[in-house]
Backbone as a chain_set.jsonl record, in Angstrom:
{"seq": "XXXXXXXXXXXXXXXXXXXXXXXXXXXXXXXXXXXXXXXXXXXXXXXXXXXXXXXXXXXXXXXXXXXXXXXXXXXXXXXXXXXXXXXXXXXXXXXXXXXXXXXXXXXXXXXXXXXXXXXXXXXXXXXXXXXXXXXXXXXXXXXXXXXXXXXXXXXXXXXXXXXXXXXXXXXXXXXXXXXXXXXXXXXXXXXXXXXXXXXXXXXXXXXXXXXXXXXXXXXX", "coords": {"N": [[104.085, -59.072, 82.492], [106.07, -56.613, 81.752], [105.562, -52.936, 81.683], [105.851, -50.693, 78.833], [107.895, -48.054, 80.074], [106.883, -44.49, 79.743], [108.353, -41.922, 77.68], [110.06, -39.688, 78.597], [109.358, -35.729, 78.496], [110.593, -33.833, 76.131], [112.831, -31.595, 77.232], [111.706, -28.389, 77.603], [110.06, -28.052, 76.412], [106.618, -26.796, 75.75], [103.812, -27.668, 76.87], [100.426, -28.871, 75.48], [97.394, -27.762, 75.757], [97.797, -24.454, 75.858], [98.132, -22.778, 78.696], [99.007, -19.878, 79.232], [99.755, -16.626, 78.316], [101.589, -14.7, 75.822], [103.781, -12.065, 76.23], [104.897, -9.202, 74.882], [108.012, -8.732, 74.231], [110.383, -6.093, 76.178], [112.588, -3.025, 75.443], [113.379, -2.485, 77.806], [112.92, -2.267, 81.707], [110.914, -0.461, 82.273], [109.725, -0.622, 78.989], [108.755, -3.284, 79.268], [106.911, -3.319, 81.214], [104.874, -1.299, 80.855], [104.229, -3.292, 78.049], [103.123, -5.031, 79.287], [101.128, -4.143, 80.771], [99.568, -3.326, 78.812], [98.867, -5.465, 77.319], [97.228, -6.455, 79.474], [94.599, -4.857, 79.865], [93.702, -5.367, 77.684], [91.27, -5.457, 75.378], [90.68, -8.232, 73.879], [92.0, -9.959, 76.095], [90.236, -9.157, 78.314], [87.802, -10.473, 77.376], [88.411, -12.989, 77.238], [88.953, -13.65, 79.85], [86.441, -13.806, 80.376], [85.209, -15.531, 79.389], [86.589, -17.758, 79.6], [86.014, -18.174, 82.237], [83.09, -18.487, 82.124], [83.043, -21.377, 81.291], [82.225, -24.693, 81.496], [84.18, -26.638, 82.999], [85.43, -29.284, 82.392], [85.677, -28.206, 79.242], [86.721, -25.806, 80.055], [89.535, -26.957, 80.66], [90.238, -27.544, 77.933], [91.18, -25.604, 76.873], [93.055, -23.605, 74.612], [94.66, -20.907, 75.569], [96.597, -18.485, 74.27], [95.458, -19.235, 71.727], [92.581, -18.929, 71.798], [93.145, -15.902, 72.654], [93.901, -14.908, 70.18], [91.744, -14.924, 68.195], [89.993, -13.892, 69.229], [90.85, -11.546, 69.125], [90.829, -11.373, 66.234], [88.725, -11.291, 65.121], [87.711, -9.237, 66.765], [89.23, -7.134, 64.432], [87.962, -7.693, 62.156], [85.981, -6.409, 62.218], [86.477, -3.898, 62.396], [87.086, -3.386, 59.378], [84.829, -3.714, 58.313], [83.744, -6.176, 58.756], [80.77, -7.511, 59.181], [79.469, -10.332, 60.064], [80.26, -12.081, 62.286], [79.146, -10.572, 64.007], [76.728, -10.594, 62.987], [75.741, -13.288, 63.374], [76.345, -14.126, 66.007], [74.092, -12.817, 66.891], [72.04, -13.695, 65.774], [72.038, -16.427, 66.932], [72.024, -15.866, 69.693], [69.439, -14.402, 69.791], [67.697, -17.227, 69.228], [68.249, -18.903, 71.303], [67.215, -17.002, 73.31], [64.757, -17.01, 72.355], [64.23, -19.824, 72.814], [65.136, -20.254, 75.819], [62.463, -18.599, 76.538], [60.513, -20.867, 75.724], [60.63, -22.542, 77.229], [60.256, -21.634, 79.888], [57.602, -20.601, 79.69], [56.409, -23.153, 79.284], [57.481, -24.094, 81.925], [56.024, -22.4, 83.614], [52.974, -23.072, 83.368], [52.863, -25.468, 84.166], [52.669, -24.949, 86.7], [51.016, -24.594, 90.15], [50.443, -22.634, 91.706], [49.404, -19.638, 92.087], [51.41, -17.256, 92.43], [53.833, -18.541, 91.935], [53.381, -18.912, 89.052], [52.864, -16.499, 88.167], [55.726, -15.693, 88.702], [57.229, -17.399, 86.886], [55.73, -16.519, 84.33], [56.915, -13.79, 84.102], [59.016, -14.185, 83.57], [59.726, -15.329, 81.112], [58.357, -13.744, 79.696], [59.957, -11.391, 79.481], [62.162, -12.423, 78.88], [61.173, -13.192, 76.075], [60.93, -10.854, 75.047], [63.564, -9.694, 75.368], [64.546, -11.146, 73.214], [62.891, -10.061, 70.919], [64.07, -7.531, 70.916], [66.537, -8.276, 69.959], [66.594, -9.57, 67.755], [65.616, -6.993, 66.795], [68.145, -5.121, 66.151], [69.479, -6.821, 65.025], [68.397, -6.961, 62.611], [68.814, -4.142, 61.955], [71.342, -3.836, 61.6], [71.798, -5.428, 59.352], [69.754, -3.882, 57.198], [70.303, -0.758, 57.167], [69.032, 2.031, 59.169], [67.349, 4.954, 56.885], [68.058, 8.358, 57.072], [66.623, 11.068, 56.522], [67.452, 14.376, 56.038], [66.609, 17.853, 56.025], [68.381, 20.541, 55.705], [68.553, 24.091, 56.459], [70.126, 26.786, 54.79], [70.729, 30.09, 55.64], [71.256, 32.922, 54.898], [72.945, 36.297, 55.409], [71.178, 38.712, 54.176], [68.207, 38.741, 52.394], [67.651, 36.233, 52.161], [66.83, 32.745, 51.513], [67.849, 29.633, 51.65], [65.945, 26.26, 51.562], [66.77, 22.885, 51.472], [65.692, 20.241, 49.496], [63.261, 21.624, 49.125], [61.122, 23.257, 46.579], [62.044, 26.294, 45.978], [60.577, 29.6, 45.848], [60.888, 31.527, 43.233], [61.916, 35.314, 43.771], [61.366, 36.925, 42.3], [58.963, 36.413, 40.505], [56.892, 36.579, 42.186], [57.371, 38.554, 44.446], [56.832, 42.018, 44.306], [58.085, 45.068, 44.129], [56.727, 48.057, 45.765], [56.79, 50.327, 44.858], [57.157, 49.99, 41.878], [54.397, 48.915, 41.503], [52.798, 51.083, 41.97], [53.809, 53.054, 39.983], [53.191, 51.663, 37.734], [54.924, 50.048, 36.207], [57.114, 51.806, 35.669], [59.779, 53.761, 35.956], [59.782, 56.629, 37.181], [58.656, 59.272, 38.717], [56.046, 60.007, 40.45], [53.42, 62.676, 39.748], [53.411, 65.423, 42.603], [50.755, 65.04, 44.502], [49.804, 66.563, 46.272], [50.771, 68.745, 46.105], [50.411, 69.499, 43.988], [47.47, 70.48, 44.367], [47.747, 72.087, 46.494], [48.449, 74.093, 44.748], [46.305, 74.401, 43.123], [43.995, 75.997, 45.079], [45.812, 78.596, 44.99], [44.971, 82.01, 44.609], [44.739, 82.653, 41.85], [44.709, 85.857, 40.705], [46.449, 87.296, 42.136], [49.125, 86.252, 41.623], [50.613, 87.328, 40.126], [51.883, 90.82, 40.695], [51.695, 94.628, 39.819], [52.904, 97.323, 39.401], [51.67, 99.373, 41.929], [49.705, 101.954, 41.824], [49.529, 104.752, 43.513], [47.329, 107.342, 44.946], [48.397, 110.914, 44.104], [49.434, 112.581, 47.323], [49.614, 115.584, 48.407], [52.087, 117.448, 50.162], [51.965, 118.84, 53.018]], "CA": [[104.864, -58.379, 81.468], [106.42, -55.392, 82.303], [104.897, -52.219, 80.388], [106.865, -50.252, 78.171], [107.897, -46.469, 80.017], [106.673, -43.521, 79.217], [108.992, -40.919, 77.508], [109.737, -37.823, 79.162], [108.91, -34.814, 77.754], [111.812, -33.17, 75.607], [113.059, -30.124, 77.873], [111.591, -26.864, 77.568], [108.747, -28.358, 75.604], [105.55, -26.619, 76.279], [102.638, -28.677, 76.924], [98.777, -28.206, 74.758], [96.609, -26.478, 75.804], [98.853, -23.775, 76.756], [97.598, -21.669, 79.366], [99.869, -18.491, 79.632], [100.115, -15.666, 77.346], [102.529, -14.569, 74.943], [103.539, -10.516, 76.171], [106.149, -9.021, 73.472], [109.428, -8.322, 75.192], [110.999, -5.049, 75.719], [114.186, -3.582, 75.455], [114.186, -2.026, 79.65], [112.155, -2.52, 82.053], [109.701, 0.184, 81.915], [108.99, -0.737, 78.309], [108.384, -4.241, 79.423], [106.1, -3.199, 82.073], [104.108, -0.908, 79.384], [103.608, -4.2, 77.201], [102.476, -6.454, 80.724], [100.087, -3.5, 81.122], [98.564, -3.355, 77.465], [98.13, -6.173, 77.349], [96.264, -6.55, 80.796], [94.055, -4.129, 79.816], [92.959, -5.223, 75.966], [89.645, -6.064, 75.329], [90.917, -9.085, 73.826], [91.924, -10.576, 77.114], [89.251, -9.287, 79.24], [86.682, -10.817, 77.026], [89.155, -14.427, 77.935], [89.156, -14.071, 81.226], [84.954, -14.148, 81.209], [84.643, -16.649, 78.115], [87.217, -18.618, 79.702], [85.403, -18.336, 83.641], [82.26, -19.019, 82.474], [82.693, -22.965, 80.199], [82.181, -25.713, 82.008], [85.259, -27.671, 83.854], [85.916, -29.841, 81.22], [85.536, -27.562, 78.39], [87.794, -25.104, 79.746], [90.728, -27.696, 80.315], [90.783, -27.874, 76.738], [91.03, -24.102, 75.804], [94.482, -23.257, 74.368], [94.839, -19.307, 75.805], [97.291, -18.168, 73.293], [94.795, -19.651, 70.306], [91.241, -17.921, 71.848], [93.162, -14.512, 72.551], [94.448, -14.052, 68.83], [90.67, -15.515, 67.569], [89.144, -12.659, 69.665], [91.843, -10.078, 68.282], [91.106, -11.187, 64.549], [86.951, -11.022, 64.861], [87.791, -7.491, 66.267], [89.902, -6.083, 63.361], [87.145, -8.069, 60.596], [84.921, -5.448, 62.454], [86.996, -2.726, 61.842], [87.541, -3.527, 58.232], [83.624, -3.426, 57.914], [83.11, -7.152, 58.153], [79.748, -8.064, 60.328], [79.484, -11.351, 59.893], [80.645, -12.762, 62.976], [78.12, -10.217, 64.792], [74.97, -10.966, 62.528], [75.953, -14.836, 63.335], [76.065, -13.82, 67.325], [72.805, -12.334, 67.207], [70.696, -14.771, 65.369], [72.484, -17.124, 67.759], [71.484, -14.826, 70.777], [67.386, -14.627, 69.526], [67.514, -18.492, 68.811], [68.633, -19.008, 72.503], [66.51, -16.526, 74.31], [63.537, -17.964, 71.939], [64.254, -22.003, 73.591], [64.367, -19.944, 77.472], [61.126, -18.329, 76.665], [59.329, -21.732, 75.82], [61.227, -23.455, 78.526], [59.946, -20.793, 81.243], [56.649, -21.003, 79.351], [56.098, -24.035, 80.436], [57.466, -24.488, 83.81], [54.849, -21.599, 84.262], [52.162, -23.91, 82.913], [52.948, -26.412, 85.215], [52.714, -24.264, 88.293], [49.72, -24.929, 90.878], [50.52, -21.524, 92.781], [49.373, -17.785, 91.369], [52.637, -16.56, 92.375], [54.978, -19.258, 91.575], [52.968, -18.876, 88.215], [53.31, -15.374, 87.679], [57.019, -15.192, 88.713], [57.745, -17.867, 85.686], [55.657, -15.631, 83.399], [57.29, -12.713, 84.094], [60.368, -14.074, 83.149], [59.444, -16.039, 80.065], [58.185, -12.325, 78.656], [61.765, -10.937, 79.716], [62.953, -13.521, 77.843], [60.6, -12.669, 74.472], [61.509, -8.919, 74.977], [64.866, -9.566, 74.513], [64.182, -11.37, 71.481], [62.579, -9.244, 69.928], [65.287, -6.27, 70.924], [67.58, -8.712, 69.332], [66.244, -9.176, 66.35], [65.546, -5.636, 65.469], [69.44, -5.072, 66.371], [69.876, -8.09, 64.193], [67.69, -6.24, 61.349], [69.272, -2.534, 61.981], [72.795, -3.863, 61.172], [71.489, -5.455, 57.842], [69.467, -2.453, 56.815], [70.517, 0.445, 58.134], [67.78, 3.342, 57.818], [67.721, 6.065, 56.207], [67.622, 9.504, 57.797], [66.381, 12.455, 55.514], [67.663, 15.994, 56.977], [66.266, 19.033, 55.718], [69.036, 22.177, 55.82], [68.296, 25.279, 55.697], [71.025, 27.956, 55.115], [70.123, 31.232, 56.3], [72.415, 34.278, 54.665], [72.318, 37.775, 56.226], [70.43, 39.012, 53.459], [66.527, 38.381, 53.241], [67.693, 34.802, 51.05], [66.788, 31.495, 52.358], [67.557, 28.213, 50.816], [65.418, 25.477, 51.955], [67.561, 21.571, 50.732], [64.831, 19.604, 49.339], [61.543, 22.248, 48.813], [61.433, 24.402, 46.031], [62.013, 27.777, 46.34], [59.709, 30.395, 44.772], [61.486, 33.008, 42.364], [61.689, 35.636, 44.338], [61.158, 38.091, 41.038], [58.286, 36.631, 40.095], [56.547, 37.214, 43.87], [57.144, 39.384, 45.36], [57.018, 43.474, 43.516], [57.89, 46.42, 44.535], [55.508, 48.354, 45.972], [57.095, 51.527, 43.709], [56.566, 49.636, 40.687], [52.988, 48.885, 41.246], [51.88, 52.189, 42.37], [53.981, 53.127, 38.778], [52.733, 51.367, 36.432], [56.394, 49.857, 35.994], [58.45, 52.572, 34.953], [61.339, 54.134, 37.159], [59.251, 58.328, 36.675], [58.268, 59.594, 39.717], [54.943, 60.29, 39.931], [53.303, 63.897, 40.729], [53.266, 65.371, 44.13], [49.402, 65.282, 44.471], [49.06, 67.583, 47.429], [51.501, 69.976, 45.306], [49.02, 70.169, 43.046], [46.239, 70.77, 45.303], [47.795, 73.517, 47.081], [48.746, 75.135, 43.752], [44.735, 75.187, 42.429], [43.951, 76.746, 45.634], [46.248, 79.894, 45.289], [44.064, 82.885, 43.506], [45.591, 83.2, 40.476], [45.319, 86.82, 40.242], [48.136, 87.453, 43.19], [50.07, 85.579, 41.38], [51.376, 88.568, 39.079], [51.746, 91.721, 41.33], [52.743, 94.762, 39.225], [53.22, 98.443, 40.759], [50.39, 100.0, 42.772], [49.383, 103.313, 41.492], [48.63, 105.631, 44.36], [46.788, 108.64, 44.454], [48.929, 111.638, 45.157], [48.923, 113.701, 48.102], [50.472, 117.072, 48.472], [52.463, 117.7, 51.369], [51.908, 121.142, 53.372]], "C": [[104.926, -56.897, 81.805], [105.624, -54.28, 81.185], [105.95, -50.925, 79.883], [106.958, -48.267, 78.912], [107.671, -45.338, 79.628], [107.748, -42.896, 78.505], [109.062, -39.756, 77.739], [109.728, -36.752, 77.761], [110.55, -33.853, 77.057], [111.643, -31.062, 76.494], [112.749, -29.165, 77.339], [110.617, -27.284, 76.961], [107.41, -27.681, 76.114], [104.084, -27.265, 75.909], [101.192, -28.006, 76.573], [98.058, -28.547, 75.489], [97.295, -25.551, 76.734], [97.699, -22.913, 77.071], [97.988, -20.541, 79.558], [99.607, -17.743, 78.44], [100.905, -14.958, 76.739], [102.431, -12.755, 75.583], [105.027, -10.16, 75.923], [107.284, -8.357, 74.824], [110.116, -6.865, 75.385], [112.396, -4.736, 75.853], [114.679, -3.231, 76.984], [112.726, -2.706, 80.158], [110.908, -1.736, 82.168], [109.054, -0.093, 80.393], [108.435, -2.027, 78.554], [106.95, -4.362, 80.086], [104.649, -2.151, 81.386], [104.076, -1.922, 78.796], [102.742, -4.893, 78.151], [100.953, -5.466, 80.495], [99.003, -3.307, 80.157], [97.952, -4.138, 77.099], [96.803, -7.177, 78.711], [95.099, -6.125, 80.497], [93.182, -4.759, 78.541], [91.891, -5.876, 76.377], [89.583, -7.8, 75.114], [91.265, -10.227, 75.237], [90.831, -10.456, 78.245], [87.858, -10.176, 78.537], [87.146, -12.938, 77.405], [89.103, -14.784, 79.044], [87.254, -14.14, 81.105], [84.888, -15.316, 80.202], [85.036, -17.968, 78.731], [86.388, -19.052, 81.701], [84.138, -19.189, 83.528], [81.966, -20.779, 81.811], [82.905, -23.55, 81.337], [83.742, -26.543, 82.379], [86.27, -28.341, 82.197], [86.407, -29.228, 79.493], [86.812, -26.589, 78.403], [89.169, -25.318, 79.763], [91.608, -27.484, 79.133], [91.247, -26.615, 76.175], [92.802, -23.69, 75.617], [94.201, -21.362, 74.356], [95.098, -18.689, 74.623], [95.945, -17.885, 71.735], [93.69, -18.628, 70.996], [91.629, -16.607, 71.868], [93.37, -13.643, 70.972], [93.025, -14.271, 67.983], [90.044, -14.12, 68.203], [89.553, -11.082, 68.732], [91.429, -10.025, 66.551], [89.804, -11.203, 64.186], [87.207, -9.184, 65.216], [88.327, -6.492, 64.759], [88.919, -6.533, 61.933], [86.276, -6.863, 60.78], [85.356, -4.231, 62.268], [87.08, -2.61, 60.289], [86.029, -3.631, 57.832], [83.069, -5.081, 58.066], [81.977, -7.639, 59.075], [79.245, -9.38, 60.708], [79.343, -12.39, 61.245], [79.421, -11.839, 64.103], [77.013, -10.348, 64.629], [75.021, -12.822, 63.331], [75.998, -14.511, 65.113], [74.95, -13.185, 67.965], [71.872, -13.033, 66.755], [70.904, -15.815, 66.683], [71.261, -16.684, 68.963], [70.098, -15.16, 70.542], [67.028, -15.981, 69.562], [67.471, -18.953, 70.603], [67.448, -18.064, 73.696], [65.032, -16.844, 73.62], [62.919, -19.45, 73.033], [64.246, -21.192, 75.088], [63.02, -19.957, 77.36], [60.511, -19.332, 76.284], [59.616, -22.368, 76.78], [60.402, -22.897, 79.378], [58.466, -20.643, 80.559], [55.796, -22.365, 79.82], [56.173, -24.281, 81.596], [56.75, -23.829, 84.437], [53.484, -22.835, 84.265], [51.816, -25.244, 83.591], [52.672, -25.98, 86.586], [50.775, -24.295, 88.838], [49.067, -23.536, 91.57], [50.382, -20.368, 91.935], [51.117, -17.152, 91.438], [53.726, -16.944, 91.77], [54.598, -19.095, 89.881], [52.959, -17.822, 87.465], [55.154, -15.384, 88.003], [57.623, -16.323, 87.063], [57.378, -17.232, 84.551], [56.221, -14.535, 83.248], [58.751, -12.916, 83.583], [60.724, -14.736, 81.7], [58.912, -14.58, 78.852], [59.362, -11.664, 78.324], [62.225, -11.748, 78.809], [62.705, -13.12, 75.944], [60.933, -11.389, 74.323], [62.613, -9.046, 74.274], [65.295, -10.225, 73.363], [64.14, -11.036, 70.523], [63.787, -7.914, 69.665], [66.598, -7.098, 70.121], [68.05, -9.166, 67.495], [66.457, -8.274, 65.259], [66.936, -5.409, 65.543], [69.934, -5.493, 64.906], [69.666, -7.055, 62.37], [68.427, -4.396, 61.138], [70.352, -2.485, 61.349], [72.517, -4.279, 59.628], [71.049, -4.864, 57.137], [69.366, -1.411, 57.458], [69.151, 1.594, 57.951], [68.463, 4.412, 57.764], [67.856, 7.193, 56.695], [67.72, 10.264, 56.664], [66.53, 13.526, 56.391], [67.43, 16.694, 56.215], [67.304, 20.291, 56.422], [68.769, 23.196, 55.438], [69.771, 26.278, 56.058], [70.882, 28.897, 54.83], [71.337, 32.317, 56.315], [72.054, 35.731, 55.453], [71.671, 38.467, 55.494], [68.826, 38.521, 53.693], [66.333, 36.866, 52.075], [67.824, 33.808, 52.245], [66.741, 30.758, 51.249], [67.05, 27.244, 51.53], [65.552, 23.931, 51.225], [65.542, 20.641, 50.442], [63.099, 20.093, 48.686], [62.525, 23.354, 47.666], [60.996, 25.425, 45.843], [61.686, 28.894, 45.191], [60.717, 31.086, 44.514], [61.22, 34.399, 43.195], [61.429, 37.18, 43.158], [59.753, 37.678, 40.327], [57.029, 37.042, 41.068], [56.201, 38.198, 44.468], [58.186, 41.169, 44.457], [57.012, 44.433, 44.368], [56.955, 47.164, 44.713], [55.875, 49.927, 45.009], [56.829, 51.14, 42.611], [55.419, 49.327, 40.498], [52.529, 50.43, 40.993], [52.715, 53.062, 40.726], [53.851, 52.823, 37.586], [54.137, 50.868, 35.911], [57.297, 50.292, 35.125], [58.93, 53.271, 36.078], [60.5, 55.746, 37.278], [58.549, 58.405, 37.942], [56.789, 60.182, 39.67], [54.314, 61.75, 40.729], [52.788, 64.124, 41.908], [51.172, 65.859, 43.464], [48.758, 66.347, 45.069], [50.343, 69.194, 47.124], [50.63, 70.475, 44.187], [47.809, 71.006, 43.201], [46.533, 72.393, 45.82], [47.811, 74.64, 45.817], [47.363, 75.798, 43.245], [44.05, 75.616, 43.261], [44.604, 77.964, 45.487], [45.072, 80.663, 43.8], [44.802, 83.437, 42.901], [45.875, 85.125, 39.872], [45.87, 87.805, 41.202], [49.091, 86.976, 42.639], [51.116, 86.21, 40.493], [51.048, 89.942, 39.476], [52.059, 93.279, 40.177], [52.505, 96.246, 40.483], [51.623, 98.792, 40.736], [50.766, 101.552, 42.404], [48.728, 103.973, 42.658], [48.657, 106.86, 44.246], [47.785, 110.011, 45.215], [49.042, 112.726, 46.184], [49.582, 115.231, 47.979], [50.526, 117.106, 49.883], [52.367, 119.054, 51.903], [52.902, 121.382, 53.807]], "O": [[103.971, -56.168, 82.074], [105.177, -54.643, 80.097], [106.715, -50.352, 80.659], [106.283, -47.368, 78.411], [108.585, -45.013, 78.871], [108.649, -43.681, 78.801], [108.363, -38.854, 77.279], [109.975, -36.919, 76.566], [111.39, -33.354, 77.807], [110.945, -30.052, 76.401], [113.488, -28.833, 76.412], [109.887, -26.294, 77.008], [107.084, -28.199, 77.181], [103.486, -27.273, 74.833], [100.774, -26.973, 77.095], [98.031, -29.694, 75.936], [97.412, -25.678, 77.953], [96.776, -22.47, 76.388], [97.175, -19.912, 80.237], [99.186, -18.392, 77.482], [101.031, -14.032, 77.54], [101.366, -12.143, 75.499], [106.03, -10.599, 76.487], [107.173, -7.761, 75.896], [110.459, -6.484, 74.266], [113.276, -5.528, 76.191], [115.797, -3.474, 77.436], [111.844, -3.313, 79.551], [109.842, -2.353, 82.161], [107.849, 0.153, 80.346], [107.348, -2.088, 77.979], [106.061, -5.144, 79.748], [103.488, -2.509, 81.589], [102.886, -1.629, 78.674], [101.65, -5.319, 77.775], [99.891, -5.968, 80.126], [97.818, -3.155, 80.455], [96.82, -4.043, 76.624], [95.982, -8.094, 78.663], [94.226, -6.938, 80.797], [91.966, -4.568, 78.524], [91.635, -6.593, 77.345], [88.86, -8.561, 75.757], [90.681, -11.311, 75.244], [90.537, -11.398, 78.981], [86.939, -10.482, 79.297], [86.361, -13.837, 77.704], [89.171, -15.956, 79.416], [86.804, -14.706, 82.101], [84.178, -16.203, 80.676], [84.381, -19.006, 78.638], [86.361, -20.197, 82.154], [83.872, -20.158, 84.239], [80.856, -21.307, 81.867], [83.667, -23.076, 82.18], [84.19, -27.08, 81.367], [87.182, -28.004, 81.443], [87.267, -29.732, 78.771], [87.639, -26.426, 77.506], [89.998, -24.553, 79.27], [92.824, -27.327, 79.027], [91.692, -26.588, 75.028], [93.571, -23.54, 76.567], [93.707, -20.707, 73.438], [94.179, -18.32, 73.89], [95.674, -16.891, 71.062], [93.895, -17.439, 70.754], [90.866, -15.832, 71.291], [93.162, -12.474, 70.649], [93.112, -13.719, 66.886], [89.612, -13.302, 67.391], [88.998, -10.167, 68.124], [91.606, -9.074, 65.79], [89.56, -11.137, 62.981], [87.033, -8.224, 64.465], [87.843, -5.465, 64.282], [89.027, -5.933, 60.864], [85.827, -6.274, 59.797], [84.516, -3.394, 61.938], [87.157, -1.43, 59.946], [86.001, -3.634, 56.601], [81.991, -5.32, 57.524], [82.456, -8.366, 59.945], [78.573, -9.464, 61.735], [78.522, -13.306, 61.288], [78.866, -12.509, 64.973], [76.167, -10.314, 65.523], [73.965, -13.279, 63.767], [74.99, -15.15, 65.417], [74.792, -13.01, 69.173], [70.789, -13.022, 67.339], [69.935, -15.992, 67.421], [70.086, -17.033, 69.072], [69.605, -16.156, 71.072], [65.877, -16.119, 69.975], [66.38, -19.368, 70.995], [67.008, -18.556, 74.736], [64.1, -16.93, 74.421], [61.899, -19.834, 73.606], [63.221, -21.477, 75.708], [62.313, -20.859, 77.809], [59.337, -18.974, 76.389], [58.655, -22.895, 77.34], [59.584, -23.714, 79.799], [57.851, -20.455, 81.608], [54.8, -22.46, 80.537], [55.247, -24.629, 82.328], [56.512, -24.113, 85.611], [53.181, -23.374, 85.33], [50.767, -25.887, 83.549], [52.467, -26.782, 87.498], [49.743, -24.106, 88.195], [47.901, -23.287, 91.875], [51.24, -20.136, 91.083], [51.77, -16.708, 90.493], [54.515, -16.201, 91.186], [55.634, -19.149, 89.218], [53.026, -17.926, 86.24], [55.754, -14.857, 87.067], [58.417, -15.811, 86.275], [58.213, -17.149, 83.65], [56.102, -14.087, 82.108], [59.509, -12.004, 83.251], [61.856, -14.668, 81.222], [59.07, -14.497, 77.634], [59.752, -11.398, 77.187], [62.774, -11.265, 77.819], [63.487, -12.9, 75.019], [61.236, -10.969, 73.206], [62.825, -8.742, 73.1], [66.253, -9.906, 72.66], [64.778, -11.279, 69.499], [64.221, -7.488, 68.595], [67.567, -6.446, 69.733], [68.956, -9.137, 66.663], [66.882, -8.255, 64.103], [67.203, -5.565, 64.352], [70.505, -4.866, 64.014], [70.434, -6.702, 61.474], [68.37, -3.728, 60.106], [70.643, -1.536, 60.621], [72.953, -3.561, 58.728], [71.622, -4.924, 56.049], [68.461, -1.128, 58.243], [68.514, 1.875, 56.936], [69.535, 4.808, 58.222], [67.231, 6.642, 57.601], [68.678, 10.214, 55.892], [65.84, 13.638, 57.405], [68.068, 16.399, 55.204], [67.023, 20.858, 57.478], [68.686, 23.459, 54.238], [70.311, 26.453, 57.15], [70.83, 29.044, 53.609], [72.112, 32.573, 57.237], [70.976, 36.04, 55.962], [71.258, 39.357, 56.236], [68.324, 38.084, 54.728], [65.34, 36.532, 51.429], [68.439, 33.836, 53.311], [66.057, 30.904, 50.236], [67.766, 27.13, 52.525], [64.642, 23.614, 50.459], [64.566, 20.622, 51.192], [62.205, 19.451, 48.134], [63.633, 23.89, 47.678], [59.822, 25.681, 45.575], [62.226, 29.073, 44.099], [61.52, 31.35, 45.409], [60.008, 34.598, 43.275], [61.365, 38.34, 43.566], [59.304, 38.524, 39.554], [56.21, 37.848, 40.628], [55.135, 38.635, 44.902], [59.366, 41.391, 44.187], [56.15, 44.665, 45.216], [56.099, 47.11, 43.83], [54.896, 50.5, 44.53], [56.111, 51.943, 42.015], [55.071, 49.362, 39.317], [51.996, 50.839, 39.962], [51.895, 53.873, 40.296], [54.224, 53.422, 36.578], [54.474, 51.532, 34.93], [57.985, 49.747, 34.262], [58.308, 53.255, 37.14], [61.382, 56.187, 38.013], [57.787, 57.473, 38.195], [56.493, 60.868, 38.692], [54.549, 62.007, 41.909], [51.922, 63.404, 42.406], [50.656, 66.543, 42.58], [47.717, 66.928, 44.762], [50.562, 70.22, 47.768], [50.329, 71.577, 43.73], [47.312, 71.877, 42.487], [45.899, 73.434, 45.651], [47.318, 75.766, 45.878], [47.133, 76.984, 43.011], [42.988, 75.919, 42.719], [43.849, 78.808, 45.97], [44.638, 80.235, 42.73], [45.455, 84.451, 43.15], [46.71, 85.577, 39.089], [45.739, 89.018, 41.043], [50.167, 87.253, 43.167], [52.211, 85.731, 40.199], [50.111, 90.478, 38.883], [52.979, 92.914, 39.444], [52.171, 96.297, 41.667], [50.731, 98.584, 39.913], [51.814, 102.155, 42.637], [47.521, 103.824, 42.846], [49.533, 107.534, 43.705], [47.926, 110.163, 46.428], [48.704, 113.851, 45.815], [50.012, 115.568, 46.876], [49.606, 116.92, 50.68], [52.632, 120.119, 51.345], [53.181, 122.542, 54.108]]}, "num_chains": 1, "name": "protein.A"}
């Protein structure tokens, strides 16, 4: 019994899992060649060309281009729009994964007969927990951010300082004039001392000359 023919494919039809990429049309050829190039360049495709290099044979058969480049493009812009989601969920991932190496390479150390062959699996089974842990705290940095406390000080050309956070003595109740101490705090100048001094030195009775009576002679 004969078996029933396939049906060709209706012309121009493009066949799933499309492999090519969609690059927007322009209206000359230099703008055309500006879109080829933008999109050469985007992050979005370079992160396709390794996602898509490194899956397995079979795996990457199946990958519809078109569909993973606009999936890459629309996790970037959630991240612009604040959403982290898709990076907390790539980092637990990440720690979960370099967790299962490090017991893997844990053992195959454990098994080893040879010092060396025994240290080179430990050494890489720690590498492994390192980045664990660095993935973690990552993991933990993005969910609580810390805090940073800054202390400003702004520093006028005057003899004023503000110091953000400490508080700042009164500078009236502090620090006094050294004229108002030595016054007894009134504005009155106080007497010259060594005007005084000299004055109860002079002998008071020079101090009121009147005429000198002299005796008179006779001239020859």
């Amino acid at each position: 019994m004969a078996s029933k023919p396939k049906e060709p494919a209706a012309p121009g039809a493009e066949q799933y899992p499309r492999k090519s990429i969609d690059c927007p049309q322009g209206r000359d050829m230099n703008e055309q060649g500006r879109n080829y190039a933008t999109l050469i360049i985007s992050p979005e495709v370079a992160a396709h060309r390794i996602v898509n290099l490194m899956q397995p044979k079979h795996l990457a058969n199946d990958i519809d281009v078109p569909t993973l480049v606009a999936t890459l493009r629309d996790q970037a812009a959630a991240v612009r729009a604040g959403d982290l989601s898709q990076a907390e969920a790539m980092l637990i991932n990440q720690a979960s994964s370099l967790q299962a190496l490090y017991v893997r390479l844990t053992e195959r150390a454990m098994e080893q007969t040879h010092m060396p062959n025994l240290e080179g699996f430990m050494r890489m089974a720690l590498r492994a927990q390192s980045q664990c842990r660095a993935t973690l705290e990552t993991l933990a940095a993005i969910k609580n951010p810390p805090i940073v406390y800054a202390r400003q000080a702004n520093v006028t050309t005057g003899p004023q300082q503000i110091n953000n956070g400490l508080a700042a003595p009164s500078p009236a109740r502090e620090i006094k004039s050294e004229q108002t101490q030595l016054s007894g705090g009134t504005h009155e100048l106080l007497p010259d001392a060594r005007a005084s001094g000299l004055a109860s030195r002079v002998n008071p009775a020079l101090e009121a000359v009147g005429e000198i009576d002299r005796a008179e002679v006779g001239r020859g």
